[in-house]
VMD Tcl script that builds the backbone (N, CA, C; Angstrom):
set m [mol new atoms 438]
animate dup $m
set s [atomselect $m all]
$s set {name element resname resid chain x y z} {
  {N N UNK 1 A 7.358 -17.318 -8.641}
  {CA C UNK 1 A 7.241 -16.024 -9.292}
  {C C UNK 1 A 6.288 -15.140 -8.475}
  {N N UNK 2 A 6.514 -14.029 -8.004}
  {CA C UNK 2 A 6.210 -12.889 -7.093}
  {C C UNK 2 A 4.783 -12.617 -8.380}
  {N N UNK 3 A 3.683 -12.424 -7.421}
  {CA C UNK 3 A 2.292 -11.772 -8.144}
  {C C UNK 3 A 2.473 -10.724 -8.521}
  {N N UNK 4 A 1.816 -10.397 -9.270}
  {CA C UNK 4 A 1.578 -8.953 -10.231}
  {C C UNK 4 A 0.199 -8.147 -9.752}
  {N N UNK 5 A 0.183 -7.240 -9.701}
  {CA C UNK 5 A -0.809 -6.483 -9.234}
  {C C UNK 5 A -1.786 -5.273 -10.538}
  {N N UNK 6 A -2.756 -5.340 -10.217}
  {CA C UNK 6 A -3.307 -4.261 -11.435}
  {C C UNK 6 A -4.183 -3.552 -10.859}
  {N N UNK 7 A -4.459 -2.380 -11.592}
  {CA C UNK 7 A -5.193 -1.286 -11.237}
  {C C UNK 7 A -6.315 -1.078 -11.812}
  {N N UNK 8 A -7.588 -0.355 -11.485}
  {CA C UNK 8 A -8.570 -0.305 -12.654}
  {C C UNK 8 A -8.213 1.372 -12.279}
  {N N UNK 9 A -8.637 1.889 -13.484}
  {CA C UNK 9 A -8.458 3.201 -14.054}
  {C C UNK 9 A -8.765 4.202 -12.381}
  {N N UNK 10 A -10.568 3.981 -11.966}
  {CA C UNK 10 A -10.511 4.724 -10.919}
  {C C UNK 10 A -9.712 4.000 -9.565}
  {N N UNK 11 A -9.299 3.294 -9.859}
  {CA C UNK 11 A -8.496 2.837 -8.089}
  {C C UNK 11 A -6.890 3.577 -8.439}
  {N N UNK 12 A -6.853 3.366 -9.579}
  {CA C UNK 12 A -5.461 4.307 -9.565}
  {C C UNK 12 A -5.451 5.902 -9.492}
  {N N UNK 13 A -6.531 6.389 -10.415}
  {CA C UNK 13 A -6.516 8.016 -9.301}
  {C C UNK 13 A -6.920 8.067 -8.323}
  {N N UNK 14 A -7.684 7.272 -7.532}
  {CA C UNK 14 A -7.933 7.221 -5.732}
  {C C UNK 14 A -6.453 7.202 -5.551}
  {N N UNK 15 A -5.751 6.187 -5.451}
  {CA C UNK 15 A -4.437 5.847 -4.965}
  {C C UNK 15 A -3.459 6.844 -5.062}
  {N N UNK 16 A -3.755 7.777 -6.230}
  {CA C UNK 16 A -2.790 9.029 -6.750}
  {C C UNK 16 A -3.160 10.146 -5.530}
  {N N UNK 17 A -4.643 10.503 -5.421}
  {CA C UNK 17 A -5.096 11.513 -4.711}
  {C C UNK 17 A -4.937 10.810 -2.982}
  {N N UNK 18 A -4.602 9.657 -2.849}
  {CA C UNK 18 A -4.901 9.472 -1.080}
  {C C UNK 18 A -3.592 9.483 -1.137}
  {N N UNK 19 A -2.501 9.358 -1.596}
  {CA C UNK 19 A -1.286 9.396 -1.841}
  {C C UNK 19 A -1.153 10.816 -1.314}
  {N N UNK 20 A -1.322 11.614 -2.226}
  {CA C UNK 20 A -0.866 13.261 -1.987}
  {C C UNK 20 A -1.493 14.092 -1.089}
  {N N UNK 21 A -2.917 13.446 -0.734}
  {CA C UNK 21 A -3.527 13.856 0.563}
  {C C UNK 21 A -2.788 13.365 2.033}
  {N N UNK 22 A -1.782 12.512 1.858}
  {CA C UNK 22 A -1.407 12.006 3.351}
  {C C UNK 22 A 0.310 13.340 3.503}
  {N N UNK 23 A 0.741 13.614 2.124}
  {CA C UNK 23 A 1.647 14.476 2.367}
  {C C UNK 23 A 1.387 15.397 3.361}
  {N N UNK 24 A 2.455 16.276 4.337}
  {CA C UNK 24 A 4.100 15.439 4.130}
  {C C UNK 24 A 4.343 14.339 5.125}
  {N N UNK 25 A 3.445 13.073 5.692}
  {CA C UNK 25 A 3.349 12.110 6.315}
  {C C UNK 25 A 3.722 11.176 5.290}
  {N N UNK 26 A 3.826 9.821 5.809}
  {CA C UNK 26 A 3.599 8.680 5.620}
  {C C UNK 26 A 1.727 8.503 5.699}
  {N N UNK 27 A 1.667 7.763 4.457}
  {CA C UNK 27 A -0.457 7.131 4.599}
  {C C UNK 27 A 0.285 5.791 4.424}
  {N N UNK 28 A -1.027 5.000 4.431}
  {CA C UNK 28 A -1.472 3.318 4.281}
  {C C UNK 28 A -2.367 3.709 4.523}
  {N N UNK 29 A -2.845 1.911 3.444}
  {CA C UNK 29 A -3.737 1.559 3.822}
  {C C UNK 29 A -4.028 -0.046 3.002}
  {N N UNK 30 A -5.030 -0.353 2.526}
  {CA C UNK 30 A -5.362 -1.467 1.995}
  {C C UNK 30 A -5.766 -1.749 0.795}
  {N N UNK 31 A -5.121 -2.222 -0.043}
  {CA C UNK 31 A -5.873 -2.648 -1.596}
  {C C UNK 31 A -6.561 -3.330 -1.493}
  {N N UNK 32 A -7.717 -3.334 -2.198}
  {CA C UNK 32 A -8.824 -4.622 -1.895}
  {C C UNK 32 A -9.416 -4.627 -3.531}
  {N N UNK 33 A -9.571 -5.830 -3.573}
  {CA C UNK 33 A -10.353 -6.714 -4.869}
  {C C UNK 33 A -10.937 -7.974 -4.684}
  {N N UNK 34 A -11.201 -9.092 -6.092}
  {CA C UNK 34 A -12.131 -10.029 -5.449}
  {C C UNK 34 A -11.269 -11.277 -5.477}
  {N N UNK 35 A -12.034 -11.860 -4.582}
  {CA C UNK 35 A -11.037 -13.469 -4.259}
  {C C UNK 35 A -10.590 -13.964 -5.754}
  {N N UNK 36 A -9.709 -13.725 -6.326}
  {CA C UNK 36 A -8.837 -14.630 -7.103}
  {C C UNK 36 A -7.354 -14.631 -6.692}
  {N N UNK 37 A -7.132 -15.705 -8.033}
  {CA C UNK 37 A -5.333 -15.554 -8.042}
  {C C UNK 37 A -4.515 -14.071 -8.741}
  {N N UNK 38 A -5.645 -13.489 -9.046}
  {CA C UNK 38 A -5.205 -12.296 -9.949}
  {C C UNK 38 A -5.312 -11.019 -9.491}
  {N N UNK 39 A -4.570 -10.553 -8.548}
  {CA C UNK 39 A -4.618 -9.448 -8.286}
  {C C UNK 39 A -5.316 -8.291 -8.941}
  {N N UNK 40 A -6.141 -7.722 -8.731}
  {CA C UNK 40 A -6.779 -6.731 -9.517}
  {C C UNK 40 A -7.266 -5.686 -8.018}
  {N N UNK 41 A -7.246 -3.955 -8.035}
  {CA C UNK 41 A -7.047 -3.649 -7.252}
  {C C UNK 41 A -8.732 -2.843 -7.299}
  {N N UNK 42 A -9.330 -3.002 -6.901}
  {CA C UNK 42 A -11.187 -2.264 -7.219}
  {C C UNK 42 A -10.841 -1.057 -6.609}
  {N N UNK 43 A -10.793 -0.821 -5.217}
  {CA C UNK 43 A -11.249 -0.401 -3.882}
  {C C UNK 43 A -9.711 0.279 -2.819}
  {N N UNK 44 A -9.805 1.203 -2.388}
  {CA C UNK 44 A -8.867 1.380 -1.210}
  {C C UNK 44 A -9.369 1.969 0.194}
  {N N UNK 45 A -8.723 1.399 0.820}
  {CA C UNK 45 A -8.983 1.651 2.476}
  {C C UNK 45 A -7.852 1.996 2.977}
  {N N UNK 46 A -7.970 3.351 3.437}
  {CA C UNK 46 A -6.933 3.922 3.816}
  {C C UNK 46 A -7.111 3.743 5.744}
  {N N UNK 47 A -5.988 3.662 6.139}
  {CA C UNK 47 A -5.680 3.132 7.543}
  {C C UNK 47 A -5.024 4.557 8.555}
  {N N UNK 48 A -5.638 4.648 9.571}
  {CA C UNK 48 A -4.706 5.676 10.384}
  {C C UNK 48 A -2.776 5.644 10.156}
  {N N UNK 49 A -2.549 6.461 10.134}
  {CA C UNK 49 A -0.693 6.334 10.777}
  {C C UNK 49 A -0.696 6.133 12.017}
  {N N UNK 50 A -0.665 5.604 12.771}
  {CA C UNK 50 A -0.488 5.875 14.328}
  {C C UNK 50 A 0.715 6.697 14.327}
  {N N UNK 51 A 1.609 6.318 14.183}
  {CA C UNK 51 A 2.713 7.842 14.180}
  {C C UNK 51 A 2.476 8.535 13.889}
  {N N UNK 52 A 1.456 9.012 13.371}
  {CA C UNK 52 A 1.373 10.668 13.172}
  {C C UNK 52 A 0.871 11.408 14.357}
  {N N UNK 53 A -0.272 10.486 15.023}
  {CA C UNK 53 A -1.041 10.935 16.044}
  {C C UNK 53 A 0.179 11.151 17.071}
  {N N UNK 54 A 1.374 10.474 17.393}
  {CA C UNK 54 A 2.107 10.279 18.167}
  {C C UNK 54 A 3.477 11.475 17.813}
  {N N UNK 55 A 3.361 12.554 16.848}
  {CA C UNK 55 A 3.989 13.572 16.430}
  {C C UNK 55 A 5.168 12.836 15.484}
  {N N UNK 56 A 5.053 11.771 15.468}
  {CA C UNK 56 A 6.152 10.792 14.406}
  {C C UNK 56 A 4.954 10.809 12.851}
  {N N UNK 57 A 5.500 9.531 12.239}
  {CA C UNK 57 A 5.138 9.146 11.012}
  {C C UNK 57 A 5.354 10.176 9.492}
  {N N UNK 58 A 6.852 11.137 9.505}
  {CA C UNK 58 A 6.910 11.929 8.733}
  {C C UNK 58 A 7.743 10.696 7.565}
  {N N UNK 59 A 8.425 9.844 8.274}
  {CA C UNK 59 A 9.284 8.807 7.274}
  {C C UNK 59 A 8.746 7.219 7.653}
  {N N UNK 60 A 7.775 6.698 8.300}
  {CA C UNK 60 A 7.326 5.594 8.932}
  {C C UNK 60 A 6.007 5.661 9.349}
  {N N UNK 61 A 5.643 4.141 9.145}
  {CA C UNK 61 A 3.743 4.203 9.395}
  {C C UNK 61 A 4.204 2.723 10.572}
  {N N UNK 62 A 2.499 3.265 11.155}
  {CA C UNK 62 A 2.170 1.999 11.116}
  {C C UNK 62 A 0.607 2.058 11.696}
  {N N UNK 63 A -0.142 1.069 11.591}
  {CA C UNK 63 A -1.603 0.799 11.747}
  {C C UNK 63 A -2.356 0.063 12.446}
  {N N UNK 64 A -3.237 0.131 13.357}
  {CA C UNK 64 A -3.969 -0.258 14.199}
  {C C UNK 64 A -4.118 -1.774 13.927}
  {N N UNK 65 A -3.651 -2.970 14.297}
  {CA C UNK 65 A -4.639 -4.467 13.776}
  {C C UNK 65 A -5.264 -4.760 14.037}
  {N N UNK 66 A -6.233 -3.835 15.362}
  {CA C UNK 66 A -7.689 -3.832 15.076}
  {C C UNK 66 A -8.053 -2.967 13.953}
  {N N UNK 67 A -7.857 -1.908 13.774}
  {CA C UNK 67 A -8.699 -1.079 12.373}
  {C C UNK 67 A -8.073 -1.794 11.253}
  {N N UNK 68 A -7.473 -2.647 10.979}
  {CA C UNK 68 A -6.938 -3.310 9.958}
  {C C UNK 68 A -7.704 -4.665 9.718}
  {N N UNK 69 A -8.447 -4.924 10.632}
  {CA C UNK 69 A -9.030 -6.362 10.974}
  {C C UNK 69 A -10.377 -5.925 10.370}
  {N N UNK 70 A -10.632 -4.688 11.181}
  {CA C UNK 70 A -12.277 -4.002 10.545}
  {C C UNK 70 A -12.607 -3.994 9.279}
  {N N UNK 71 A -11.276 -3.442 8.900}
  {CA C UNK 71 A -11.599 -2.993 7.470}
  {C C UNK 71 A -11.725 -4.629 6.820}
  {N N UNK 72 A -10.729 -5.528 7.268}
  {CA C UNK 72 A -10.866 -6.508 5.705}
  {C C UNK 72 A -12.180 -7.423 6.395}
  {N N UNK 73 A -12.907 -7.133 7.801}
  {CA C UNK 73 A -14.252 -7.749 7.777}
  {C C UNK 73 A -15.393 -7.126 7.113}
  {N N UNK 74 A -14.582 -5.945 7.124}
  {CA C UNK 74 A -15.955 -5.120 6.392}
  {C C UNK 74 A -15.673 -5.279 4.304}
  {N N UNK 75 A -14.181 -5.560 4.001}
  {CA C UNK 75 A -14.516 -5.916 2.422}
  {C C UNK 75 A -14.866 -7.683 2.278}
  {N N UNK 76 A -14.591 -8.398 3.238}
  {CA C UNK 76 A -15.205 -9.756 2.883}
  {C C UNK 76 A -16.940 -9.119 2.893}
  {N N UNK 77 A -17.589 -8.864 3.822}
  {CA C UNK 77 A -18.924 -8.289 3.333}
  {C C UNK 77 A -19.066 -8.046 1.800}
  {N N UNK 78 A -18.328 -7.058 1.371}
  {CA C UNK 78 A -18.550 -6.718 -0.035}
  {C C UNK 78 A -17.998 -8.199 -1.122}
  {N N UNK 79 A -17.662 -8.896 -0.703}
  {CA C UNK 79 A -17.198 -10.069 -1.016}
  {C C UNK 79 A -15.860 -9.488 -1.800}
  {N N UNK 80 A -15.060 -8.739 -1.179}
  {CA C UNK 80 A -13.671 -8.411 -1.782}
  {C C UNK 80 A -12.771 -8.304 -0.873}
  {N N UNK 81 A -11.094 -9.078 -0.720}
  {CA C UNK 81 A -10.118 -9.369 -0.167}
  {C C UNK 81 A -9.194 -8.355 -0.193}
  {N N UNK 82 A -8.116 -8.727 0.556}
  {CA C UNK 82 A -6.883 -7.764 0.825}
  {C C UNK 82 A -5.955 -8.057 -0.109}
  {N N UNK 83 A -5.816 -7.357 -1.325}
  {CA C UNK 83 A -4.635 -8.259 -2.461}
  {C C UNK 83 A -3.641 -7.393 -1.637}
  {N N UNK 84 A -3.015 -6.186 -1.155}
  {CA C UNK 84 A -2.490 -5.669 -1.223}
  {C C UNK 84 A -1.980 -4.490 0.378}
  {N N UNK 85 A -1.067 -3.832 0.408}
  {CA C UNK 85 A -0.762 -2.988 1.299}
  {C C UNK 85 A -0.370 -2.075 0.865}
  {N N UNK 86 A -0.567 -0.792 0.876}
  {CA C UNK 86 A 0.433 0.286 0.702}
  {C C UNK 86 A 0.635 1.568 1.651}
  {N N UNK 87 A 1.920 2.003 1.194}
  {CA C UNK 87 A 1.892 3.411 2.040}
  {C C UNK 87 A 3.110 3.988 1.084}
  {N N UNK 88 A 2.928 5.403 1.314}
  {CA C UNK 88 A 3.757 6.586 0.914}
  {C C UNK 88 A 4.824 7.213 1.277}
  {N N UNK 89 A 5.711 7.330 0.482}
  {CA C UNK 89 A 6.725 7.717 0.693}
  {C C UNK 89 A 7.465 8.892 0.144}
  {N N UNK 90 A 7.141 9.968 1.712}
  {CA C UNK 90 A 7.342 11.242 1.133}
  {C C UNK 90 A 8.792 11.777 0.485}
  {N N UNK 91 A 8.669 12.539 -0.428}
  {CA C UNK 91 A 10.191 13.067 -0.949}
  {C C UNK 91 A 11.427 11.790 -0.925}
  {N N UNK 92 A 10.964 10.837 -1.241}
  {CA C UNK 92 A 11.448 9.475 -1.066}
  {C C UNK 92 A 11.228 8.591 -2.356}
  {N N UNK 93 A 12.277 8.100 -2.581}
  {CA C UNK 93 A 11.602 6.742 -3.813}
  {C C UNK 93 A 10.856 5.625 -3.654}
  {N N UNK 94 A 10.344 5.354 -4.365}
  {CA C UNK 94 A 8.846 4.359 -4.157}
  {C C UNK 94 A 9.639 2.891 -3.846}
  {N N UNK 95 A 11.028 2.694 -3.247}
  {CA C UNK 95 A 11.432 1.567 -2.979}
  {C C UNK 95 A 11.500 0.807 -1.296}
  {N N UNK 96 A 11.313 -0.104 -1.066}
  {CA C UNK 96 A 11.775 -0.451 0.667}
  {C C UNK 96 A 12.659 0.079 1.056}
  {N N UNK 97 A 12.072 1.101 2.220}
  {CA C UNK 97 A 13.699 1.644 3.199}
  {C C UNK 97 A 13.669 0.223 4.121}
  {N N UNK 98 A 14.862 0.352 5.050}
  {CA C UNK 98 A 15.304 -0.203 5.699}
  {C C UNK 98 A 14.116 -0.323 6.866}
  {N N UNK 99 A 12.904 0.452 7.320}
  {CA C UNK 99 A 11.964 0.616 8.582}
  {C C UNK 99 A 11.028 -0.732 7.769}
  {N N UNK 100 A 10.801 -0.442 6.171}
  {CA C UNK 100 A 9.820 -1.346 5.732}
  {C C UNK 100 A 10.289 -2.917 5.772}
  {N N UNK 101 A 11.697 -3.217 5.274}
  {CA C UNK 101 A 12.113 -4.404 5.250}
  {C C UNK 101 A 12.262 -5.175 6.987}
  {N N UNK 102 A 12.657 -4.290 8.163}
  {CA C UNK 102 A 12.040 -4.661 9.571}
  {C C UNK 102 A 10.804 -5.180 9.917}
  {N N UNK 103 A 9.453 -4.960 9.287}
  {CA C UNK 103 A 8.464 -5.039 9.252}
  {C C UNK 103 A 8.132 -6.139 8.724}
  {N N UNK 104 A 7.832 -7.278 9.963}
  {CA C UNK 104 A 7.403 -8.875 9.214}
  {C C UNK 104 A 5.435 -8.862 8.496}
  {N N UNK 105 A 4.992 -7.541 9.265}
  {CA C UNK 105 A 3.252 -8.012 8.835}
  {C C UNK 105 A 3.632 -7.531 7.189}
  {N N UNK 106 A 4.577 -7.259 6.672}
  {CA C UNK 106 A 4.733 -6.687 5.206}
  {C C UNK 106 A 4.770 -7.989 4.451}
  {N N UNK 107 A 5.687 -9.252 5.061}
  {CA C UNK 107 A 5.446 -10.124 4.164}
  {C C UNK 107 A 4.365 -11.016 3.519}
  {N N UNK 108 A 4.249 -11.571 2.827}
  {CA C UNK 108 A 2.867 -12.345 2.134}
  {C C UNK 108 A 1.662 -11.290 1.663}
  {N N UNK 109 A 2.430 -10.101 1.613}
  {CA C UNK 109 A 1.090 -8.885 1.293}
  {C C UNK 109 A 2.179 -8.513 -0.239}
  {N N UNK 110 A 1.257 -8.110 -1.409}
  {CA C UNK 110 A 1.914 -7.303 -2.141}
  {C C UNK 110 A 1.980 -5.691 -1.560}
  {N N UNK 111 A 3.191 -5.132 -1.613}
  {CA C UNK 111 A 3.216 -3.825 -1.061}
  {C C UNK 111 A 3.835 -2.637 -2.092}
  {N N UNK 112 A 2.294 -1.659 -2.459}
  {CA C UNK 112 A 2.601 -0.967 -2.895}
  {C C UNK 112 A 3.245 0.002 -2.735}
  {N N UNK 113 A 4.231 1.186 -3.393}
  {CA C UNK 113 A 5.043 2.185 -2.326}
  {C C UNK 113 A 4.670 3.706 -3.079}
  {N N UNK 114 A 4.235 4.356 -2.741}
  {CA C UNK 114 A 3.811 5.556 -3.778}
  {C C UNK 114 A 4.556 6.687 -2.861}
  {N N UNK 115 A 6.190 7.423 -4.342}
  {CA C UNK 115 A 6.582 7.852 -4.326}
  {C C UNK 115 A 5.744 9.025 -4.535}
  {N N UNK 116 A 5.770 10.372 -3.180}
  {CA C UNK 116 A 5.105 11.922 -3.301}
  {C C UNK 116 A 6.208 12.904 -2.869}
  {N N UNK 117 A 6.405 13.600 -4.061}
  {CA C UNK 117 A 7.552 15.065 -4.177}
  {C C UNK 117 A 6.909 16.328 -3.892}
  {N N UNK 118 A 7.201 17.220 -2.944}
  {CA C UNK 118 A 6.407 18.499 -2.970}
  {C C UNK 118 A 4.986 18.068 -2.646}
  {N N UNK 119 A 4.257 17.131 -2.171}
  {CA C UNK 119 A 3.012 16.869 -2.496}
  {C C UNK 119 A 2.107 16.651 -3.411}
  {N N UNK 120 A 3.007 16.327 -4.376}
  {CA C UNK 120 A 2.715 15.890 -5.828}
  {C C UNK 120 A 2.976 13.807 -5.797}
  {N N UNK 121 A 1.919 13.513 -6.397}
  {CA C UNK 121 A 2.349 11.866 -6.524}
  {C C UNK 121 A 3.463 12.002 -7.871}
  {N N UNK 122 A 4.239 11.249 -7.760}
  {CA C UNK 122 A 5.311 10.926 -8.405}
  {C C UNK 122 A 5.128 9.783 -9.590}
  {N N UNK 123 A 5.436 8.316 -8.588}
  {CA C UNK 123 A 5.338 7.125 -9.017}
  {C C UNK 123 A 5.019 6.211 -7.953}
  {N N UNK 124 A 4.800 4.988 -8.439}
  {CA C UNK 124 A 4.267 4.106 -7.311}
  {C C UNK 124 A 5.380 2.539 -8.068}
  {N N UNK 125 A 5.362 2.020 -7.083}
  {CA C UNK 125 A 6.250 0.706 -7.314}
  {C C UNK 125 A 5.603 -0.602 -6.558}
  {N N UNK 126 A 5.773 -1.689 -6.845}
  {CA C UNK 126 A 5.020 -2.660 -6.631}
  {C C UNK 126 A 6.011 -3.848 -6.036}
  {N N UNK 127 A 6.223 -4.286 -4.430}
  {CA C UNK 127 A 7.406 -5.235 -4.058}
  {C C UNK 127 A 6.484 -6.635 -3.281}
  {N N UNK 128 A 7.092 -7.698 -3.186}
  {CA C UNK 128 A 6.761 -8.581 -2.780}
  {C C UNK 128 A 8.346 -9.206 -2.462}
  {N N UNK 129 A 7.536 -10.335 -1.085}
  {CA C UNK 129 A 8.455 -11.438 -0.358}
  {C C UNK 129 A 7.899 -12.231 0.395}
  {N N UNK 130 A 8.290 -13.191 0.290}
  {CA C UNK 130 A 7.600 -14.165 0.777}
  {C C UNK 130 A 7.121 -14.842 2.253}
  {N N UNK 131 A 8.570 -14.069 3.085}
  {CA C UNK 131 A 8.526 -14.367 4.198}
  {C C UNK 131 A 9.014 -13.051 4.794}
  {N N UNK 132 A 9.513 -12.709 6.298}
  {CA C UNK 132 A 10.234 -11.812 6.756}
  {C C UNK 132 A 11.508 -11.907 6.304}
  {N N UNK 133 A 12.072 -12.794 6.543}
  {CA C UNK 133 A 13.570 -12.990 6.379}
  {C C UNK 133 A 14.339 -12.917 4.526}
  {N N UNK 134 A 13.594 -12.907 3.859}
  {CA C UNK 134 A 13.711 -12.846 2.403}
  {C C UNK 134 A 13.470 -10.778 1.642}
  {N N UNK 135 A 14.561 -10.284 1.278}
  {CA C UNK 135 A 14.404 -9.207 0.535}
  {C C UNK 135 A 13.283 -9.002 0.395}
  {N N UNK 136 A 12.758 -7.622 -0.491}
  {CA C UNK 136 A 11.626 -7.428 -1.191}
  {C C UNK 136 A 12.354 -7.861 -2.860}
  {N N UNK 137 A 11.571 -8.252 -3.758}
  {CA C UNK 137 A 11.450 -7.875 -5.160}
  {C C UNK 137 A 10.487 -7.123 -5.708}
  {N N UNK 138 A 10.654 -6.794 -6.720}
  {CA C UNK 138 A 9.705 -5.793 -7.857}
  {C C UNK 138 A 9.242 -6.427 -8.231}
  {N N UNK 139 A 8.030 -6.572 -8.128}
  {CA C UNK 139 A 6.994 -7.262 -8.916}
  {C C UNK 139 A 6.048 -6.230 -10.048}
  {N N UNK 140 A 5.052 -7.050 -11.094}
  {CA C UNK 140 A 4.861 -6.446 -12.084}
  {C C UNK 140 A 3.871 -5.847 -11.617}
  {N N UNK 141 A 3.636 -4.144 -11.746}
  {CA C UNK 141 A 2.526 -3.291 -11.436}
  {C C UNK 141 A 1.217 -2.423 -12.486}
  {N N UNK 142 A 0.723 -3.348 -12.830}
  {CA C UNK 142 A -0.050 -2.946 -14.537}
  {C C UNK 142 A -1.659 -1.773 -13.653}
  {N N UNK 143 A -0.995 -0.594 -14.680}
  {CA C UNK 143 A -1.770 0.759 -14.257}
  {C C UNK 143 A -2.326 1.148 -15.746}
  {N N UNK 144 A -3.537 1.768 -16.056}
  {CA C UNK 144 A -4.197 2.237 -16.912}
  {C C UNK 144 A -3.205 3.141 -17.716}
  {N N UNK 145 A -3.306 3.162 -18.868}
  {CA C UNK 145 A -2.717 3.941 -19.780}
  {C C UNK 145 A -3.240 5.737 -19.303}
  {N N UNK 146 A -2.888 6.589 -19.010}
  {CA C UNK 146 A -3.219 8.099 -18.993}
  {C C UNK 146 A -3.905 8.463 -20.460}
}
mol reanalyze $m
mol bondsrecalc $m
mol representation Tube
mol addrep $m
C-alpha cells in the first residue's frame, strides 16, 4: 500500500504560495518532516529549475543533485527527512505527464503535483511508485480543513 502524505496547516499555504510564485514555470522542491513511517510534511525547500535558467522549464523541471544533496544535509541537521518531492504544473492537471513518469529519481519519493491556472494554485495531488518501471498511483493526500 502506497504512503499517504499530510500537511500541517502552515506547510500547506507555503506549498500554495511557492506553487504560484514559480508560475508560469515549472518549481520543485522538497517536502521535509521527521524520521517516521508517517509522512507528515513540516517544512519546504524549494530547488532551482535548471530549465528555466536554460530558457526551458515552462512544462518540465529538473534540479541540481548537488543542491538537492545540500538541502536534505542541511534538514537531517534539523533532524527532519525528505518524505517527499514536488513540482508544479502550470495550466496543467496535478497528474504525471509523460516527462515525469521518464524520470527514475521520482521513484521511492512521494511526489506531490500542484496544479496552477492563471497563476492561481488550483489543486495539488499526491502519486507514488515504487520503482522506475511501475506507473504512478494516487496516494492519500490529508490537507487541513480551510
Amino acid at each position: 500500500m502506497p504512503p499517504s502524505i499530510t500537511f500541517t496547516a502552515d506547510s500547506w499555504e507555503n506549498l500554495k504560495t511557492l506553487s504560484e510564485q514559480a508560475y508560469p514555470f515549472e518549481g520543485c522542491g522538497l517536502l521535509l518532516g521527521p524520521f517516521a513511517s508517517e509522512k507528515q510534511v513540516l517544512r519546504i525547500v524549494t530547488l532551482r529549475n535548471m530549465l528555466k535558467e536554460e530558457g526551458r522549464g515552462r512544462f518540465d523541471f529538473s534540479f541540481s543533485p548537488k543542491e538537492f544533496m545540500e538541502a536534505q544535509l542541511a534538514a537531517e541537521k534539523q533532524q527532519l527527512d525528505v518524505v517527499g518531492i514536488f513540482h508544479t504544473h502550470p495550466d496543467h492537471p496535478p497528474r504525471p505527464s509523460p516527462t515525469d513518469a521518464s524520470q527514475p529519481m521520482l521513484a521511492g519519493w512521494i511526489n506531490l503535483i500542484a496544479s496552477v491556472h492563471g497563476g492561481k494554485f488550483k489543486e495539488a495531488k499526491a502519486w507514488w511508485r515504487d520503482d522506475e518501471q511501475k506507473p504512478f498511483v494516487e496516494t492519500a493526500l490529508i490537507v487541513p480543513l480551510a
